[in-house]
VEXGU-151938 format. One record per residue: x, y, z of N, C-alpha, C in turn; residue in one letter. Coordinates in Angstrom, 3 decimals, decimal comma, always signed. Atoms other than C-alpha are relative to their C-alpha. Layout:
! VEXGU-151938
+----------+----------+----------+----------+----------+----------+----------+----------+----------+-----+
!       nX !       nY !       nZ !      caX !      caY !      caZ !       cX !       cY !       cZ ! res !
+----------+----------+----------+----------+----------+----------+----------+----------+----------+-----+
!        X !        Y !        Z !        X !        Y !        Z !        X !        Y !        Z !   A !
...
+----------+----------+----------+----------+----------+----------+----------+----------+----------+-----+
***
This chain:
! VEXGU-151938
+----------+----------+----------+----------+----------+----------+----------+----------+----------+-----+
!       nX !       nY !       nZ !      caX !      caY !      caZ !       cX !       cY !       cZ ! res !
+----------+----------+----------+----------+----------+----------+----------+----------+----------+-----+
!   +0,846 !   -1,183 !   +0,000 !   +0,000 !   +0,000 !   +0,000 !   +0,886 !   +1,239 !   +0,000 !   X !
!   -0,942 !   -0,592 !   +0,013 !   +1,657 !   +3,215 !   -0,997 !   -0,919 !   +1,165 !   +0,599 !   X !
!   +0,240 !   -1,308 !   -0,475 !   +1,314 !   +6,853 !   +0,853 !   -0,203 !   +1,003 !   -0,014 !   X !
!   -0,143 !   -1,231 !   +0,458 !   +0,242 !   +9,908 !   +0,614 !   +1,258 !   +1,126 !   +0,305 !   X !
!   -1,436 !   -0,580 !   -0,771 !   +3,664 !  +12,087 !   +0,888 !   -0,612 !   +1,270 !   +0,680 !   X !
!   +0,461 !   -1,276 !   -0,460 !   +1,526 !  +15,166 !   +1,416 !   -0,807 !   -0,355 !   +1,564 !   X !
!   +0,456 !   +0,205 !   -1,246 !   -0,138 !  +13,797 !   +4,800 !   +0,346 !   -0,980 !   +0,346 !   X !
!   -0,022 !   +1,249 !   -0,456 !   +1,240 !  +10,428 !   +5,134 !   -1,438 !   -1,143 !   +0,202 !   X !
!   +1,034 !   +0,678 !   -0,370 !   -2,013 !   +8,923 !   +5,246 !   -0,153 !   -1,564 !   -1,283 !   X !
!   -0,077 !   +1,359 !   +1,399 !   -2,181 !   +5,088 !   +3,202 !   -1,263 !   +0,358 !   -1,214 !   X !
!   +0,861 !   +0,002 !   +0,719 !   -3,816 !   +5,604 !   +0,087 !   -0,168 !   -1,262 !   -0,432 !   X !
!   +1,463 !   +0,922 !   +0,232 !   -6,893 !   +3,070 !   -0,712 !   +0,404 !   -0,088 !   -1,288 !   X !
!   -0,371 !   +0,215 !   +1,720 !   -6,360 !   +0,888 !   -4,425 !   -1,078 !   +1,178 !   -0,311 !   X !
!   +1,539 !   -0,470 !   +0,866 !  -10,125 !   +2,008 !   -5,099 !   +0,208 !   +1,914 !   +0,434 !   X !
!   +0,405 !   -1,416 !   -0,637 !   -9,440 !   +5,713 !   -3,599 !   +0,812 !   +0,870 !   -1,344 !   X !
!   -0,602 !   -0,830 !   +0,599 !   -8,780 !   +8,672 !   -6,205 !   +1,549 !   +0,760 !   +0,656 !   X !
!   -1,549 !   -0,670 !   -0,641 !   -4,741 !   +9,723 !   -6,117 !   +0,266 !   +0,549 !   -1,682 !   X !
!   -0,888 !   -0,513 !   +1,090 !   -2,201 !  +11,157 !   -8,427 !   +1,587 !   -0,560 !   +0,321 !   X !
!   -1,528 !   +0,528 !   -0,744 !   +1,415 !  +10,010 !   -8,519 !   +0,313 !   +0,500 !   -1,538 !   X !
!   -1,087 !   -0,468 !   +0,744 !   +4,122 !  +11,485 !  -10,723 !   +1,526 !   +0,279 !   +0,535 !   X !
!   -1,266 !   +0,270 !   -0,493 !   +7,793 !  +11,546 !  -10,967 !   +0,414 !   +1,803 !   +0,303 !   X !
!   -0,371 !   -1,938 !   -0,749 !   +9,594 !  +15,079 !   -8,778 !   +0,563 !   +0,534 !   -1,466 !   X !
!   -0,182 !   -0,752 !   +0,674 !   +9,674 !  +17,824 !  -10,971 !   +1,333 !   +0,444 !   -0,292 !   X !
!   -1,151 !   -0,477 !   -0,287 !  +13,352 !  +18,229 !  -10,280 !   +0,859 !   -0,820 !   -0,596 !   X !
!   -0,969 !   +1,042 !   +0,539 !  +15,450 !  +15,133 !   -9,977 !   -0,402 !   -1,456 !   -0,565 !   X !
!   +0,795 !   +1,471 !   +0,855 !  +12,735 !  +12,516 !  -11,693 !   +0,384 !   -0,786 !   +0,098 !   X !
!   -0,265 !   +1,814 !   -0,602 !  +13,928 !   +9,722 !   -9,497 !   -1,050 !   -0,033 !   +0,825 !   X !
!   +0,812 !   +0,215 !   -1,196 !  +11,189 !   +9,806 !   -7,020 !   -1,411 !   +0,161 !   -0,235 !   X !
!   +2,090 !   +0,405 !   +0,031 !   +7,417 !   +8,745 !   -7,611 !   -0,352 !   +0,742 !   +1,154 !   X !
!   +0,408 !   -1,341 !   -1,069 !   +5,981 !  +11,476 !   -5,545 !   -2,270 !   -0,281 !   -0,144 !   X !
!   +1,463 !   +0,959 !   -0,809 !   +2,234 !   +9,632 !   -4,103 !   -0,628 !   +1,103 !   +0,466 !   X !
!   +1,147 !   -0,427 !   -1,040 !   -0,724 !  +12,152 !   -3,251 !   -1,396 !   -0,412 !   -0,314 !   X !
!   +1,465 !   -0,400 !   -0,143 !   -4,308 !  +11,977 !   -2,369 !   -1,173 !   +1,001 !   -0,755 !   X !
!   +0,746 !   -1,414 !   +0,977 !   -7,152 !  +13,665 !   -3,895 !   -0,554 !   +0,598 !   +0,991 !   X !
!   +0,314 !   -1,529 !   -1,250 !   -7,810 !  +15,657 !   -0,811 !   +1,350 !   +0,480 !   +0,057 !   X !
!   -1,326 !   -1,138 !   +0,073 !   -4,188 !  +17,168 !   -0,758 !   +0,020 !   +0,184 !   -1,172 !   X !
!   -0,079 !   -0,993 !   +0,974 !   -4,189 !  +17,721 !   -4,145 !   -1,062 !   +0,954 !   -0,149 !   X !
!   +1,178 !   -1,416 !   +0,169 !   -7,667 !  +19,519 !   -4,322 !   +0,834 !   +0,906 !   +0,615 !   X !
!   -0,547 !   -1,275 !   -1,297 !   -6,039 !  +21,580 !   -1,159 !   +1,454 !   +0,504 !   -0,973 !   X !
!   -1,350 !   -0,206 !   +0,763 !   -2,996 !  +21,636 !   -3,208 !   +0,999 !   +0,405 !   +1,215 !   X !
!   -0,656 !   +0,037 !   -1,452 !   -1,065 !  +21,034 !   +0,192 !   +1,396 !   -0,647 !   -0,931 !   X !
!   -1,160 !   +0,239 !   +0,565 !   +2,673 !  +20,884 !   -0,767 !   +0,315 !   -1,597 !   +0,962 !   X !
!   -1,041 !   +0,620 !   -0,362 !   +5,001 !  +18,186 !   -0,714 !   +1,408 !   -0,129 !   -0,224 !   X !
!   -2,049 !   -0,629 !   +0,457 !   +8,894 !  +17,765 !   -0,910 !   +0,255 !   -1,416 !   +0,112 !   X !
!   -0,989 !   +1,424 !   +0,306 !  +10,960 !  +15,165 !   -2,542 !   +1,143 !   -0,718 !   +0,820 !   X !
!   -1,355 !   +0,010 !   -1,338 !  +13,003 !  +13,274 !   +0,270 !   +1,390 !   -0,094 !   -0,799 !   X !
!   -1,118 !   +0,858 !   +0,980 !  +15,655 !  +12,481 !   -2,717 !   +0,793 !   +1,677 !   +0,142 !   X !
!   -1,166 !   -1,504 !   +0,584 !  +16,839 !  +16,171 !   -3,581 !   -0,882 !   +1,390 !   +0,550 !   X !
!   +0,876 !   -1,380 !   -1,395 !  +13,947 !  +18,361 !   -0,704 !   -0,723 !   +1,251 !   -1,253 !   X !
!   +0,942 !   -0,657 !   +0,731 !  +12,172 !  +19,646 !   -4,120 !   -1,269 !   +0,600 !   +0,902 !   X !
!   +1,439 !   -0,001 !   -0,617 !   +8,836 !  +21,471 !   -2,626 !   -0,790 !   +0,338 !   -1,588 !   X !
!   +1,062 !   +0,217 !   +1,108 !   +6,110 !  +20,763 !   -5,081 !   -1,602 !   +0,722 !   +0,426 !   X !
!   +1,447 !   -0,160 !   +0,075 !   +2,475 !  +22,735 !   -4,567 !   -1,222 !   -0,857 !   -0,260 !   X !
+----------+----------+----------+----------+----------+----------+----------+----------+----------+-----+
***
C-alpha cells in the first residue's frame, strides 16, 4: 500500500490519487491523495527536498 507524501495517510487501491515523478530530480514517484491535491497542500521530494504545490 503506498502513501500519501503530502499527509502520510495510506492511500486506498479504489481511492482517487495522483502520482508522478519530482519535478526536479525525476527519481522519485511522488504519491498524493485527492484531498491534498484539491487543497494543493505541498510536498517535498526526500531524494533532492524539491517542494512541489
Amino acid at each position: 500500500m503506498v502513501v500519501c507524501m503530502s499527509c502520510n495517510r495510506p492511500i486506498d487501491p479504489y481511492e482517487k490519487y495522483v502520482k508522478f515523478t519530482c519535478f526536479n530530480c525525476g527519481e522519485v514517484t511522488i504519491w498524493r491523495c485527492e484531498k491534498c491535491r484539491t487543497f494543493a497542500r505541498e510536498v517535498k521530494c526526500p531524494k533532492c527536498g524539491y517542494t512541489m504545490p
